[in-house]
VMD Tcl script that builds the backbone (N, CA, C; Angstrom):
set m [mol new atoms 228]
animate dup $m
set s [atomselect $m all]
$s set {name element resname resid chain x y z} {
  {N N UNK 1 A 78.815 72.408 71.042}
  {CA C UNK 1 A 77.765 73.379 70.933}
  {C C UNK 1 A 76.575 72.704 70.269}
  {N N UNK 2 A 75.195 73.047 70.364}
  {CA C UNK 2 A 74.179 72.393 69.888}
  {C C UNK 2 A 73.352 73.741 69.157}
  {N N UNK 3 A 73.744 73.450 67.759}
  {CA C UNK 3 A 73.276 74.094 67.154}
  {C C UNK 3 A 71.555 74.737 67.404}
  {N N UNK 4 A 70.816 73.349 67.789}
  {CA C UNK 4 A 69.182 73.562 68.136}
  {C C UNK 4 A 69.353 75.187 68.757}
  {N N UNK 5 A 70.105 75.095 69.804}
  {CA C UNK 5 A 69.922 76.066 71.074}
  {C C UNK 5 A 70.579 77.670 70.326}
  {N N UNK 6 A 70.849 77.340 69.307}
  {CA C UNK 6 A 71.095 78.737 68.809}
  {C C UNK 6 A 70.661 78.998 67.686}
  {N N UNK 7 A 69.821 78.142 66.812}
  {CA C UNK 7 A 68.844 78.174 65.688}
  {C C UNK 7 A 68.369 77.096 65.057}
  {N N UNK 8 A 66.988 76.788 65.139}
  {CA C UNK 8 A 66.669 75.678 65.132}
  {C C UNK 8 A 66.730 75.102 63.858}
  {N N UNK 9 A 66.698 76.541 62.432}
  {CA C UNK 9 A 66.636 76.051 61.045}
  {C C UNK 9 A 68.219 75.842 61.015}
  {N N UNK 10 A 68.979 75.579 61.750}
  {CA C UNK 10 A 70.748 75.494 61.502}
  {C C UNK 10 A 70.767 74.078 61.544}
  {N N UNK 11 A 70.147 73.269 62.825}
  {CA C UNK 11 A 69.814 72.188 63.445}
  {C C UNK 11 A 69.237 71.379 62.275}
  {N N UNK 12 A 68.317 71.986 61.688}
  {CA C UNK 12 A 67.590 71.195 60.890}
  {C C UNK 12 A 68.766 70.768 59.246}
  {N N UNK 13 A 68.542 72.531 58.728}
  {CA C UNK 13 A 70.217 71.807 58.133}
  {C C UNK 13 A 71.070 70.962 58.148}
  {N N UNK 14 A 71.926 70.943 59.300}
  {CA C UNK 14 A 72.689 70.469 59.313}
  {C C UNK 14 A 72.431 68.217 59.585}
  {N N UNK 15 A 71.111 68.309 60.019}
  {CA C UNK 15 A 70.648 67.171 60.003}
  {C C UNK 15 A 70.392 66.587 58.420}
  {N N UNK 16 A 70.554 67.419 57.578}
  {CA C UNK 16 A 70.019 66.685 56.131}
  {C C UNK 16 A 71.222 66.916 55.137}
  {N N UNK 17 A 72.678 67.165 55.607}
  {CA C UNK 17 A 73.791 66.871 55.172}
  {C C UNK 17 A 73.577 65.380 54.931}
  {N N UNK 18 A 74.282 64.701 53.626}
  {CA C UNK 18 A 73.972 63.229 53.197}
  {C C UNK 18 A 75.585 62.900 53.394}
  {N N UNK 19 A 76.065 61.542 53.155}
  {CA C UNK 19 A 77.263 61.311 52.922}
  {C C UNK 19 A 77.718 61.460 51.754}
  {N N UNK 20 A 76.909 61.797 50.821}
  {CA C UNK 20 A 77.248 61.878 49.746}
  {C C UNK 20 A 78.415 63.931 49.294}
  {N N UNK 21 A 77.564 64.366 50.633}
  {CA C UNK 21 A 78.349 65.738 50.879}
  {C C UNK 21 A 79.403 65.946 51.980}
  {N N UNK 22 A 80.615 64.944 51.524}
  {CA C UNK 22 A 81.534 64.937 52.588}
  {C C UNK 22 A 81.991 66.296 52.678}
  {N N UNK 23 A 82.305 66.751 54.140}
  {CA C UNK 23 A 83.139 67.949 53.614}
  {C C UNK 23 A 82.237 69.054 54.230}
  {N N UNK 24 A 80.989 69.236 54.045}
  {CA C UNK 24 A 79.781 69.821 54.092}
  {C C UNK 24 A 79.465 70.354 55.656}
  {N N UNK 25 A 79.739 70.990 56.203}
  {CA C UNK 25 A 79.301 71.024 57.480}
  {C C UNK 25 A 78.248 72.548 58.036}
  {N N UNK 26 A 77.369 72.810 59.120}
  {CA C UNK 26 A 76.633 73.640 59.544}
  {C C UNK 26 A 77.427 74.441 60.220}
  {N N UNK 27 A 77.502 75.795 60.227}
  {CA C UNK 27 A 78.510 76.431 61.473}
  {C C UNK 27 A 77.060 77.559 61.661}
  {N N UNK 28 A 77.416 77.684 62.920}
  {CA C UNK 28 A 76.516 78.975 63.490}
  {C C UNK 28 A 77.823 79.891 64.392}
  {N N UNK 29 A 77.127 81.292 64.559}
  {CA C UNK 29 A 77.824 81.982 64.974}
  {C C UNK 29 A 77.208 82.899 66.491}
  {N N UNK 30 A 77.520 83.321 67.574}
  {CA C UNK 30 A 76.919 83.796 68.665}
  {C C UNK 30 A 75.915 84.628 68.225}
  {N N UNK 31 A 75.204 85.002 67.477}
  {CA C UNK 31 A 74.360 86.506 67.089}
  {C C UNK 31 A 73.121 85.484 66.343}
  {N N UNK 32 A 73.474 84.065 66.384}
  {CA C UNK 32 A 72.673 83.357 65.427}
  {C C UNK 32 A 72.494 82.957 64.175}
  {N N UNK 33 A 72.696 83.370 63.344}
  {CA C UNK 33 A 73.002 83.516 62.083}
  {C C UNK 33 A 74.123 82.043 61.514}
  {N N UNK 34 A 73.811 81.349 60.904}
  {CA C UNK 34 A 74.441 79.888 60.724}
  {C C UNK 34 A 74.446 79.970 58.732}
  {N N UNK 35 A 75.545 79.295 58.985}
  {CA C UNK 35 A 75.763 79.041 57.401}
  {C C UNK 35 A 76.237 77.253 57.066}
  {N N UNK 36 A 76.255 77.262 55.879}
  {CA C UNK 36 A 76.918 75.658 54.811}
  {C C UNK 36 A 78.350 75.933 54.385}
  {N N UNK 37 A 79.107 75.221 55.469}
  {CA C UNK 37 A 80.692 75.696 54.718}
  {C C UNK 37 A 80.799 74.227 53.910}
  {N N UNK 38 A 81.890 74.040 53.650}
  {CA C UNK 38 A 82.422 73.389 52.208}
  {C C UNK 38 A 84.249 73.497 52.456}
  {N N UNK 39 A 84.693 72.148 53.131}
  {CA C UNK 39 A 86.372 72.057 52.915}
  {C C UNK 39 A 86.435 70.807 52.225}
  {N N UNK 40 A 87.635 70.893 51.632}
  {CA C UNK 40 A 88.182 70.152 50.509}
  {C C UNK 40 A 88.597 68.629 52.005}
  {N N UNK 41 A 89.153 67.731 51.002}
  {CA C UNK 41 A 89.495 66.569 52.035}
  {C C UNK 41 A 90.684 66.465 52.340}
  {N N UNK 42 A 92.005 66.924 53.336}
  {CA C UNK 42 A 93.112 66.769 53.196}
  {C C UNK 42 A 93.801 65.674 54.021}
  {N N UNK 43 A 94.720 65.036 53.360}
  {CA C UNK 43 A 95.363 63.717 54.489}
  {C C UNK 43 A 95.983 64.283 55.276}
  {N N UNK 44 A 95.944 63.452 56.314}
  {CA C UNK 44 A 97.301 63.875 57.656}
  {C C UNK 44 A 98.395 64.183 57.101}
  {N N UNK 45 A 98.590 63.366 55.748}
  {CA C UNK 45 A 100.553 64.098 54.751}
  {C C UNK 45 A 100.071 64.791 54.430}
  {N N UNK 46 A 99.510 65.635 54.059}
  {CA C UNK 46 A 99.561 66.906 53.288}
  {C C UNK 46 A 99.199 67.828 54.371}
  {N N UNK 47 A 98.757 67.699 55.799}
  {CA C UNK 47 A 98.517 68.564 57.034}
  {C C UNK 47 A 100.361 69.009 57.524}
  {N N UNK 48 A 100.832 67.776 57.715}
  {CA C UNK 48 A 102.094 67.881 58.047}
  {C C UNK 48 A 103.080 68.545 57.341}
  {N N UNK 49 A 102.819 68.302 55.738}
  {CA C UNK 49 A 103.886 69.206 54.914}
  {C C UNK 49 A 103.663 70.747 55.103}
  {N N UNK 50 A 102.270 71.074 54.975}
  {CA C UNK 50 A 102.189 72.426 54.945}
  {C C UNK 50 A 102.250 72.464 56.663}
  {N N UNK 51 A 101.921 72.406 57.428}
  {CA C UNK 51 A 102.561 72.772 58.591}
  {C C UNK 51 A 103.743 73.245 58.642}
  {N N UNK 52 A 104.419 72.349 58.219}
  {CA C UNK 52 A 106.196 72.356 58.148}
  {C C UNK 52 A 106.423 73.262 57.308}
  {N N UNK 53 A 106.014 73.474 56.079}
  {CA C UNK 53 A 106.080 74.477 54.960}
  {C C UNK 53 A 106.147 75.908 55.859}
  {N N UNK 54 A 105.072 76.055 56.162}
  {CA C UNK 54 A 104.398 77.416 56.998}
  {C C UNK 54 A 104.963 77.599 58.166}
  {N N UNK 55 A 105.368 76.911 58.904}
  {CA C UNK 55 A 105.934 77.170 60.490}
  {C C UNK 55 A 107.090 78.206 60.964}
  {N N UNK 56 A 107.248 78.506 60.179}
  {CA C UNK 56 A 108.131 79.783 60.145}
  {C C UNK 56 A 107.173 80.798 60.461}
  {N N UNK 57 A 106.258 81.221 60.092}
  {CA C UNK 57 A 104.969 81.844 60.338}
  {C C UNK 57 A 104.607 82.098 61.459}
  {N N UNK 58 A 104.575 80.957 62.317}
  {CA C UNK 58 A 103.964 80.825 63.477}
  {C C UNK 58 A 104.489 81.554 64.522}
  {N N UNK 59 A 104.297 82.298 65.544}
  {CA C UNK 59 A 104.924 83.283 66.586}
  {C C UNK 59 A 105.465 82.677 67.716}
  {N N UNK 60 A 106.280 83.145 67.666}
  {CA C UNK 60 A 107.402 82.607 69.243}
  {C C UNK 60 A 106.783 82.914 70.433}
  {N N UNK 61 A 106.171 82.038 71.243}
  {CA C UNK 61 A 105.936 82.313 72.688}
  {C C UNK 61 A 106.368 81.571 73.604}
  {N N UNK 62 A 107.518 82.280 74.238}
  {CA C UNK 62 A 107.998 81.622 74.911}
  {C C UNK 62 A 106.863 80.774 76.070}
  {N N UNK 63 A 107.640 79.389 76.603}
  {CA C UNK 63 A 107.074 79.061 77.820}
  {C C UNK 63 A 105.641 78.532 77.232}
  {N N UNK 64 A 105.612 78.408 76.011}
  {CA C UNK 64 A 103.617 77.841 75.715}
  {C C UNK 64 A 103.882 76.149 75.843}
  {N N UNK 65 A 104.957 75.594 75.641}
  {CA C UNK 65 A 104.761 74.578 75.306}
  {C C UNK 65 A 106.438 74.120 76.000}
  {N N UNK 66 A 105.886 73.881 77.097}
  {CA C UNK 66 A 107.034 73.116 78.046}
  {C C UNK 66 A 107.305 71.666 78.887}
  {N N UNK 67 A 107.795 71.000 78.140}
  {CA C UNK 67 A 106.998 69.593 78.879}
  {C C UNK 67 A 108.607 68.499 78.731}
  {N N UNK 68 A 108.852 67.623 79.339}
  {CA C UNK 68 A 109.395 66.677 79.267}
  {C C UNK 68 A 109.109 65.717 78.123}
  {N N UNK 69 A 107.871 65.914 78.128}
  {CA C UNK 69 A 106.972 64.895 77.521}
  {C C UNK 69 A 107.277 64.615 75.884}
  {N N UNK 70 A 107.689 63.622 74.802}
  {CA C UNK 70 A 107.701 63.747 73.443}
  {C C UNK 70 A 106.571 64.320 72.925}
  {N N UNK 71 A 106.864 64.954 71.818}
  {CA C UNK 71 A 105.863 65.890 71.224}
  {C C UNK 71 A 104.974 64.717 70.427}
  {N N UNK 72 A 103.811 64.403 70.409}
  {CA C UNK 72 A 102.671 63.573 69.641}
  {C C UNK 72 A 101.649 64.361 69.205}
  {N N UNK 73 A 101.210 63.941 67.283}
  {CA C UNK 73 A 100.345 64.787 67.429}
  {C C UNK 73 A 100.148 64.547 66.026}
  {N N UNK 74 A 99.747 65.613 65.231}
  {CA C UNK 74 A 99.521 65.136 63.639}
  {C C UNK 74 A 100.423 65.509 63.395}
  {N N UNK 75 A 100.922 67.009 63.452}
  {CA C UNK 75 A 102.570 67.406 63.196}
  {C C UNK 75 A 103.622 67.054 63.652}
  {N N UNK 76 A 103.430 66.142 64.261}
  {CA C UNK 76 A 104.965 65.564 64.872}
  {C C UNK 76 A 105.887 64.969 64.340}
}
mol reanalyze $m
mol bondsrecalc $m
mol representation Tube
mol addrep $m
């Protein structure tokens, strides 16, 4: 998505994020309206534990995910 095309002060924002603000990113939303979110930094191990932690959570659908294929991925 290109922020320009849905607000140009989002565009501009998000162009003057520094590296010094990792983490920092522009989100806009369909109605226009864009904000400065802020996530913490997490490693791929700590994606995978809580995955695994939480996956009980997650809803059974059958038939979503049918493949021969080995599962690859961050949670794998």
């Amino acid at each position: 998505m290109a922020l320009g095309d849905l607000n140009k002060d989002a565009l501009e924002a998000a162009q003057r994020i520094t590296l010094a603000e990792q983490g920092v990113a522009t989100t806009a939303d369909t109605d226009g309206r864009w904000t400065r979110a802020r996530s913490i930094h997490v490693t791929p191990e700590q994606a995978r534990r809580t995955a695994r932690k939480h996956a009980r959570l997650a809803p059974a659908w059958p038939g979503l995910h049918q493949t021969d294929e080995p599962s690859e991925g961050v949670y794998a």
